[in-house]
C-alpha positions, 0 to 999 in steps of 0.5 A, a space after each residue: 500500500 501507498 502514503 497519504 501524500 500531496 497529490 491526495 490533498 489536491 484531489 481533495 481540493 478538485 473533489 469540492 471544486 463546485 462548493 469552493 466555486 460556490 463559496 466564491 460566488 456567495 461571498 461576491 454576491 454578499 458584495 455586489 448586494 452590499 455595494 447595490 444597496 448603499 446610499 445612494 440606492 436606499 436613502 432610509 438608513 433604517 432601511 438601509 442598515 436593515 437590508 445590509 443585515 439581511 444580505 449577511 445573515 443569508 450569505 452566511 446562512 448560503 456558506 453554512 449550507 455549502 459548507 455542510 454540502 462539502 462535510 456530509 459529501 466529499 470530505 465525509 470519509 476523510 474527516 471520519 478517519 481522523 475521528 478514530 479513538 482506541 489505545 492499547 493497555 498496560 497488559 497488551 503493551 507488555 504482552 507485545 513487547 514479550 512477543 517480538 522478543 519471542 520472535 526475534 530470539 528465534 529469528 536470529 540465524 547463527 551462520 557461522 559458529 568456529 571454534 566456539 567463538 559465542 557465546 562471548 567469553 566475557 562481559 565486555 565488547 567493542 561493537 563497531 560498525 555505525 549500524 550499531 547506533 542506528 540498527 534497522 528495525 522494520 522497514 520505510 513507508 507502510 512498514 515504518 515503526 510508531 514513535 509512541 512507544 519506546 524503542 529498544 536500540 542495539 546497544 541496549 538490547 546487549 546492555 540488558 543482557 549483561 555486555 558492556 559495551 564501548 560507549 566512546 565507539 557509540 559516540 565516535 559513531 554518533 557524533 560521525 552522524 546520528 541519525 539514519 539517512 531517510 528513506 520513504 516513498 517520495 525519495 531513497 537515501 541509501 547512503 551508509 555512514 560508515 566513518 573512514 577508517 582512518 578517521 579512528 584515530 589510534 588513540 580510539 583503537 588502543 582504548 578500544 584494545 584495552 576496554 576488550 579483546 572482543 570485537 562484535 560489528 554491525 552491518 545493516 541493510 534498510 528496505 522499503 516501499 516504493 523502491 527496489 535496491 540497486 543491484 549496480 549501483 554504479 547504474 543507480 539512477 536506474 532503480 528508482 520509481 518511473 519518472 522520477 528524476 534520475 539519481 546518482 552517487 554523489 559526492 560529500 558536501 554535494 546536494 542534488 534533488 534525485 529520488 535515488 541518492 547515495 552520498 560517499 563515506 570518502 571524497 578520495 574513493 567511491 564506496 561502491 564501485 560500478 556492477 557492485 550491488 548495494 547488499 554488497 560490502 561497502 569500501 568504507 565497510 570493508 576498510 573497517 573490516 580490515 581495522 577491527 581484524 587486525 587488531 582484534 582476534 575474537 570477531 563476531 560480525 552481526 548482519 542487521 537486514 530483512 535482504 539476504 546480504 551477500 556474505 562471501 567476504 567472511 571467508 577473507 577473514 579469518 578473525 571472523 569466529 561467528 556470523 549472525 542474521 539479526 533481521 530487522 527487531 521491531 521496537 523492542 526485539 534486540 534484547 534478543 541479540 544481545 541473549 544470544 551474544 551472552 549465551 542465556 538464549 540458544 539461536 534456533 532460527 532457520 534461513 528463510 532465503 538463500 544466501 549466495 556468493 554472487 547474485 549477479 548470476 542468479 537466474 532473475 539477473 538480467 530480468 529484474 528492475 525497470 523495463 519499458 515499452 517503446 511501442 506504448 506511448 498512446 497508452 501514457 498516463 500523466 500524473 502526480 505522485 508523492 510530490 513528483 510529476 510523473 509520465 508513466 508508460 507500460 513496463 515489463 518484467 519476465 519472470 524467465 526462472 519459471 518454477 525454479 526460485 531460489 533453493 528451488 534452483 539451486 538444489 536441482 541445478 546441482 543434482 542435474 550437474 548443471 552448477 557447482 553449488 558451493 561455488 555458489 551457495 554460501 548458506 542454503 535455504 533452512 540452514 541455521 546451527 545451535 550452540 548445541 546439537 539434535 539428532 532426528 529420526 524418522 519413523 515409519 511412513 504410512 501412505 493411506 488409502 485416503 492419500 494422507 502420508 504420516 510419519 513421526 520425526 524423534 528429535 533429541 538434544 545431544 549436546 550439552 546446552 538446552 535449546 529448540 531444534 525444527 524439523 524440515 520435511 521436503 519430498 524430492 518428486 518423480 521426473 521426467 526429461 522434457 516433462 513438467 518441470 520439477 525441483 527436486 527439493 520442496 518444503 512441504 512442511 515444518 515443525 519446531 520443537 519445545 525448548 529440549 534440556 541435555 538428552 531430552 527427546 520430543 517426537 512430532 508428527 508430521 502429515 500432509 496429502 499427496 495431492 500437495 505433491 502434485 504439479 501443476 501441467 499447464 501445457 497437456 493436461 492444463 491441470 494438476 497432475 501427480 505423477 507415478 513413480 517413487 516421491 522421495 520424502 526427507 528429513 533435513 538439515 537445510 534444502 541441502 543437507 537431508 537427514 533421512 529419506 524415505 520413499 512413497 511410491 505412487 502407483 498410478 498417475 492421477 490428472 486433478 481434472 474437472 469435477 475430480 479435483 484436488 480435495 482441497 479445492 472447491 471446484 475444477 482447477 484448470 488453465 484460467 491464463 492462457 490469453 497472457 500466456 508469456 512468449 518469451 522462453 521460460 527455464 527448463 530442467 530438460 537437458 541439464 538446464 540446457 537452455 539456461 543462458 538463453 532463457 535467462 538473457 536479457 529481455 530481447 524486445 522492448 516491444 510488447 507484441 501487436 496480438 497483447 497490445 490489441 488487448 492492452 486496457 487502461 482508462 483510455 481505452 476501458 468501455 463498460 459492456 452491459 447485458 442486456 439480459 440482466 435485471 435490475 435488483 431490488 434497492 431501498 425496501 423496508 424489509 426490516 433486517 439489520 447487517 448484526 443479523 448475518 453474524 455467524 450465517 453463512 455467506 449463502 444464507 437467504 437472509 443475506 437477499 434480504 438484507 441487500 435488498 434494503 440497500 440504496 444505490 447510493 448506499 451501496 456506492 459509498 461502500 464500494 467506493 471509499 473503502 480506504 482505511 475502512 468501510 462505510 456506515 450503511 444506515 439502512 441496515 445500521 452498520 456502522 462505519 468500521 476501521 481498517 489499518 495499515 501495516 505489515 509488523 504494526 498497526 498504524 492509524 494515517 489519520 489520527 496517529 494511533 498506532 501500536 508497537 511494532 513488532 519484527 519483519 516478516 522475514 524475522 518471523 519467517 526465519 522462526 521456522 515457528 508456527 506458534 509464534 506465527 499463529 502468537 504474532 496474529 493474536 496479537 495483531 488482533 488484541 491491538 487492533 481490538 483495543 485501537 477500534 480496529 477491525 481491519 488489517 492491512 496485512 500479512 504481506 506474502 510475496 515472493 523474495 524473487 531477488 533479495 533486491 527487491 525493496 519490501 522483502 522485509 515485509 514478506 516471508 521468504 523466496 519460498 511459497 510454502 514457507 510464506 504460506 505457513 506463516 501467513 496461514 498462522 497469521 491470518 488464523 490469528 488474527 481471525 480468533 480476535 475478530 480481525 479480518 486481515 487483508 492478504 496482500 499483493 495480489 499477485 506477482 507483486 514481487 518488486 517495487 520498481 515500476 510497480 504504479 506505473 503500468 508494470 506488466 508481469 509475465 509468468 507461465 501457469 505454471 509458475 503463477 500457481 506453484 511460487 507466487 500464488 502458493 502462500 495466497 492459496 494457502 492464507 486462505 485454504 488453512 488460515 481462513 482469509 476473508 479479505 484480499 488486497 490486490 496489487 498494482 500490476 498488471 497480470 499480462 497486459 491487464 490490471 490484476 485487480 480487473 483479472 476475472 480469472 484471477 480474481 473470480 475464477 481461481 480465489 472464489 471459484 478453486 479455493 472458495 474464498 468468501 468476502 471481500 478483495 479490495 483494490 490497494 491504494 486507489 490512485 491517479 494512475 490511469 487504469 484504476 476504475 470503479 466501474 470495471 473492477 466490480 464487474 470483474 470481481 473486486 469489490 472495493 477501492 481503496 479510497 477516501 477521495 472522490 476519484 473513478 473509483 466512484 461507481 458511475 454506471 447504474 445500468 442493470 448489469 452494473 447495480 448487480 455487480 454493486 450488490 455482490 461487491 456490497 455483499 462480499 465486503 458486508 460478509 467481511 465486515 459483520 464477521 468482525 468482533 464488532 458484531 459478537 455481541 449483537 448490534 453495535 454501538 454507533 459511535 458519532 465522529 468527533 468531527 461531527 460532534 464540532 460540526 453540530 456544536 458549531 451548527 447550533 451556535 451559528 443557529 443563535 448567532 443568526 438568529 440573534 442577529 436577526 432579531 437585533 436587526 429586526 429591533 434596531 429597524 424598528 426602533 430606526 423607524 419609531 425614530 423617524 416617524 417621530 421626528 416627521 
């Protein structure tokens, strides 16, 4: 989701043009009248003086009716959201702040652990790196943390834990800068203050020797909304929003207006020099590296980031014992890194991403970041965003790598011989240690006649230090040469053990279906498909490293067609893509990956093909098609029913007619149209007005500044591997959003880490579908158990941050679509049982996704049987977001609080339908909130309104006491005068 921003303020103003006009006209007409009626005109003074009264007692009355035209109309959902209430108790603050440290005490990844470096052996330790003064701790724009609360900084997180740290290094690094470079949605500073080395000085070193010999450094990364990182940042004013002005790297002292900057640590040497990504060492990083090594034997190197950071410098130093993941802690979760550091909190985190030596040979290499059309310029859309002008033409990005994302690749690449892994990878998907050790035993697999496939996994702690272990299954399935593409690693589930003391033992027990093995065929059988043949299933150490394998042999392929679909699904699965089907070539495994260089080359054409541009739908060319046939529903009876009625019914239940038929026209367009940040009161049925939130790891209220605490990223709770701190971290979500009058959050987020580049990874899981799945599934679950209903987002193929607004075309097989980046949607909704959906901004193909009846109706309500609402993500002056063609093709809302197309124009019959079963969907959300489980809820009054009506009734007395003075003063003027004659 977007911010708030200038350009909505001018909507705004555009919105209540016609009472601004009417203002205008009010007050110059008061003039003229005033100006026609003096002296010369009207030489009665009383009467006079009695028509200059009444020319400004009606002006003031026609300003007072214009005003309320503008507060009961266009400005009405903009000043209700800023009449929100709610704060967070003492026990919920306290709860929270527990959790995060929960989280973040199993998110911390231990890489790397020689000679026993941690725990730390003393008390006492240097810690450098600038980042350790201004560690990362979410992420910018919707993942920003609340400045009510208290936050827990990086020094303080390992003061609380018992090490003193080095407070001339804090203040040699604070007074080098003190604050964190902004980064937001309207620019990106990426700059990292990393002071010089030779700016130390020896006596600093010396002192630093004596306080201790050990040395702990923080490196960090910060992402973001609305930009990606460079992954060249000598090509840096590339990656930036489309349109925007170009970035560059600038020099100190050097000032520019870019959008994209980076600013030198050195004016004697660039910090990064040309094809060197921005998750790579800096010079002015390394150059410390090489001053803490050589003084320090004991060094443990702490990376802060949600984006996996390229680690192969390590291996260049061997005074590097240890290496943490620390990925972004929320307000209060480093206390848990410094629990670690001590050795009172065993690590137990798991990578939820792969880290490799080189990115740039990675398979999405040549296809991620900012493509443009150059046969596009009749669909160009000018615009104002954030502040900036923008003229945004259609973009492209392929998704070449097909199925094979992250580990998916890496690990059938090197069983096929097509890589050397260790060359390449550093530390595999799943890969964390301990500072103890667990043996795993599988047991007996029993593969029922129902398809269900149930084994039990014994782990037991061997070493000597009590700590948590976490089971990774994966299945290895049958393939063929040339066939449908298969990895041969796939997570298909997890679990995490209880805290084990020395020689304890706990038995999980591990189950899942064999149609979860299936692939999906979209070029023969255009359905899911589980092959014959023997499916390897595997206990693991990571994707790389299984610990015991057995096999399940399937005796006869079973093609998931028509009525005979998968158990899970609610209706036939077949291909619902085949007209944005990508005619570029997709990565294959035939051959030993043999078409690898030239499927993942850089795109060829910058032109979209003439058969997609005849098909290419934004505002400009969009026309409503009604059906003849359709009959107009029924509106504004008096049937008696209130929305409080439905809670708990099912969505098919004949009450709902009922109640739908009581709705207005107007009503209905209200609902669908300004559903920005909640949805609207309803009268006739008495709802009231509800609130949404936005926030991927806190709840943040844009309006009124109510906001709770934040809690760690996405990619912290991912790297848990632990259902119940997933399923903790909705519940939580949930009791916050209670107590801040909140039914709606905007969040989990679960898009794909398709590169570590992309700027809001820190908001999703992993680079794994199903990993993501079950953390978003435990989520919404949660949250769902308090009466919150969370909004799944981006709906789909949201997976980078460049060009998103502006036209970005995705193109992905079928294939893909359903087995990577439709995966965690799927599964929110199928096991954590999603009742809301916030679509993306891209396009799918060459049409908005939120437009796509197929994704939207086909394969979300009719395969999954999703029930209730899809909402658009922020409704923007974009050029292809438009009211009346998103209901019809099966999103029901906008989110919007300013009159925009979003307003629904068409009241044909084939439209009003579509505005009932778009009011429905999202009334079916709404009522199932705990708003409603008590029955009718109390309809609370905005604050505004209050002011409006005090204002009002005051303004009454006044008009009416000057009324009554001018009446009298005339009277008396006239008594006078017929006096004196």
């Amino acid at each position: 989701m977007l911010e708030i921003n200038f350009a909505d303020v001018i909507t705004t103003l555009e919105s209540i043009r016609p009472q601004l006009i009417a203002l205008g006209v009010i007050i110059v007409l008061a003039a003229v009248v005033r100006a026609a009626t003096g002296r010369r005109v009207i030489r009665d003074a009383a009467v006079r003086a009695f028509a200059h009264a009444q020319t400004w007692i009606v002006a003031a009355i026609a300003v007072a009716v214009t005003v309320s035209v503008m507060l009961f109309g266009p400005l009405n959902t903009m000043l209700s959201l800023m009449s929100g209430s709610g704060a967070l108790t003492e026990d919920t603050i306290a709860r929270t702040k527990e959790l995060a440290s929960d989280i973040e005490r199993e998110g911390i990844v231990l890489l790397e652990n020689d000679d026993d470096t941690l725990p730390l052996k003393g008390t006492k330790a240097n810690v450098f790196g600038w980042a350790s003064t201004n560690p990362v701790y979410g992420g910018t724009g919707s993942g920003s943390m609340n400045d009510q609360y208290e936050t827990t900084s990086l020094l303080q997180g390992l003061e609380d834990a018992g090490i003193e740290t080095n407070e001339e290094l804090a203040d040699f690094y604070t007074a080098y800068r003190a604050d964190r470079p902004v980064s937001n949605s309207t620019a990106q500073d990426l700059t990292l203050p990393e002071p010089p080395a030779a700016t130390y000085g020896d006596d600093l070193i010396d002192n630093a020797r004596k306080f201790s010999d050990t040395a702990v450094v923080v490196i960090a990364r910060s992402g973001g909304e609305g930009f990606d990182l460079p992954s060249d940042m000598g090509n840096i004013g590339a990656i930036r929003q489309s349109g925007a002005t170009e970035g560059a790297v600038l020099d100190p002292g050097e000032e520019s207006d870019a959008s994209t900057v980076y600013t030198n640590n050195s004016a004697d040497s660039a910090d990064f020099e040309d094809g060197q990504g921005y998750l790579e060492l800096s010079r002015s990083e390394r150059d410390m590296l090489d001053l803490v090594t050589a003084n320090f034997d004991h060094v443990t190197l702490v990376y802060n980031g949600a984006n996996t950071f390229d680690m192969s410098f390590v291996d260049d130093y061997p005074q590097i014992g240890a290496v943490l993941w620390a990925p972004p802690a929320g307000q209060t979760g480093f206390g848990a890194l410094g629990e670690i550091l001590a050795g009172t909190v065993n690590p137990s985190g798991r990578t939820a991403d792969t880290m490799l030596r080189d990115e740039s040979a990675a398979p999405w290499a040549n296809n991620f970041g900012t493509f443009q059309y150059d046969n596009m310029d009749e669909f160009a859309v000018d615009s104002t965003h954030h502040e900036q002008t923008l003229h945004m033409t259609p973009g492209f990005v392929d998704y070449v790598e097909g199925i094979y994302v992250g580990y998916k690749y890496y690990e059938t690449a090197a069983d096929e011989g097509a890589i050397d892994y260790d060359q390449i990878v550093q530390y595999p998907f799943g890969y964390g240690l301990s500072y103890t050790t667990f043996d795993q035993t599988m047991g007996d697999v029993d593969y029922a006649d129902d398809g269900s496939i149930t084994f039990d996994v014994t782990v037991t702690n061997t070493g000597d230090k009590a700590g948590k272990d976490v089971v990774e299954v994966y299945y290895n399935p049958p393939y063929t040469n040339g066939g449908i593409e298969k990895a041969s690693a796939n997570l298909i589930d997890i679990a995490k053990t209880d805290e084990l003391e020395p020689g304890e033992s706990q038995t999980v027990t591990v189950t899942f279906d064999d149609e979860d093995m299936a692939s999906y065929d979209h070029r023969d059988a255009k359905a899911y498909v589980l092959e014959k043949g023997d499916y390897e299933i595997s206990i693991n150490r990571d994707s790389h490293r299984a610990i015991d394998t057995a096999d399940v042999t399937v005796p006869e392929t079973i093609v998931y067609s028509g009525d005979d679909h998968r158990a899970s699904d609610a209706g036939e699965v077949t291909n619902r893509f085949d007209d944005i089907a990508p005619e570029f070539e997709t990565l294959s495994r035939a051959d030993h990956f043999a078409n690898y260089a030239t499927a993942t080359a850089a795109p060829a054409s910058m032109s979209m093909s003439e058969e997609y541009k005849a098909t290419f739908v934004n505002a400009s060319n969009y026309e409503n098609e009604d059906d003849d046939a359709d009959e107009m529903p029924t509106t504004g009876a008096k049937n008696g029913v209130k929305l409080y009625e439905l809670y708990g019914k099912d969505y098919d239940d004949p009450l709902w007619d009922d109640l739908l038929d009581e709705m207005t026209e107007d009503e209905m367009n209200q609902l669908i149209a300004f559903a920005g940040y909640g949805n609207a009161a309803v009268p006739s049925i008495d709802k009231p007005r509800q609130s949404d939130v936005d926030g991927p790891s806190t709840l943040n209220n844009n309006f009124t500044g109510v906001g709770s605490i934040g809690l760690p990223s996405g990619v912290s709770v991912a790297n848990t591997f632990s259902k119940d701190l997933a399923r903790r971290f909705g519940e939580t979500i949930g009791d916050m959003a209670r107590e801040m009058n909140v039914t709606g959050w905007y969040a989990p987020a679960m898009n794909i880490h398709r590169t570590p580049y992309a700027g809001r990874n820190f908001e999703y899981f992993s680079e794994d579908g199903t990993l993501s799945g079950i953390m978003a599934a435990q989520q919404v679950a949660g949250a769902r158990s308090r009466g919150v209903y969370p909004f799944i987002k981006h709906f789909a193929l949201n997976d980078q941050e460049a060009n998103r607004v502006s036209m970005l075309c995705t193109w992905a097989d079928e294939q893909t679509m359903r087995e990577i980046y439709f995966k965690p949607f799927e599964m929110a909704v199928k096991d954590g049982g999603a009742t809301a959906v916030m679509t993306s901004f891209n396009y799918l193909g060459n049409g908005y996704s939120a437009a796509n009846r197929h994704l939207v109706t086909d394969v979300l309500r009719g395969e999954w049987g999703f029930d209730g609402m899809v909402e658009t993500d922020y409704f923007g002056r974009f050029g292809y977001q438009i009211g009346d063609q998103l209901i019809r093709s099966g999103t029901d809302a906008m989110l919007a609080t300013i009159e925009s197309i979003n307003v629904i124009e068409d009241r044909s019959a084939t439209s009003v339908q579509a505005m009932r079963n778009a009011s429905h969907n999202i009334l079916y959300t709404a009522v199932n909130s705990w708003l409603y489980e008590d029955g009718q809820p109390k309809v609370e009054t905005p604050v505004w309104k209050y002011v409006y009506f005090a204002a009002a009734g005051v303004l009454a007395v006044l008009l009416v006491g000057c009324e009554i003075v001018a009446v009298r003063r005339f009277m008396e003027r006239r008594k006078v005068r017929v006096a004196a004659q």
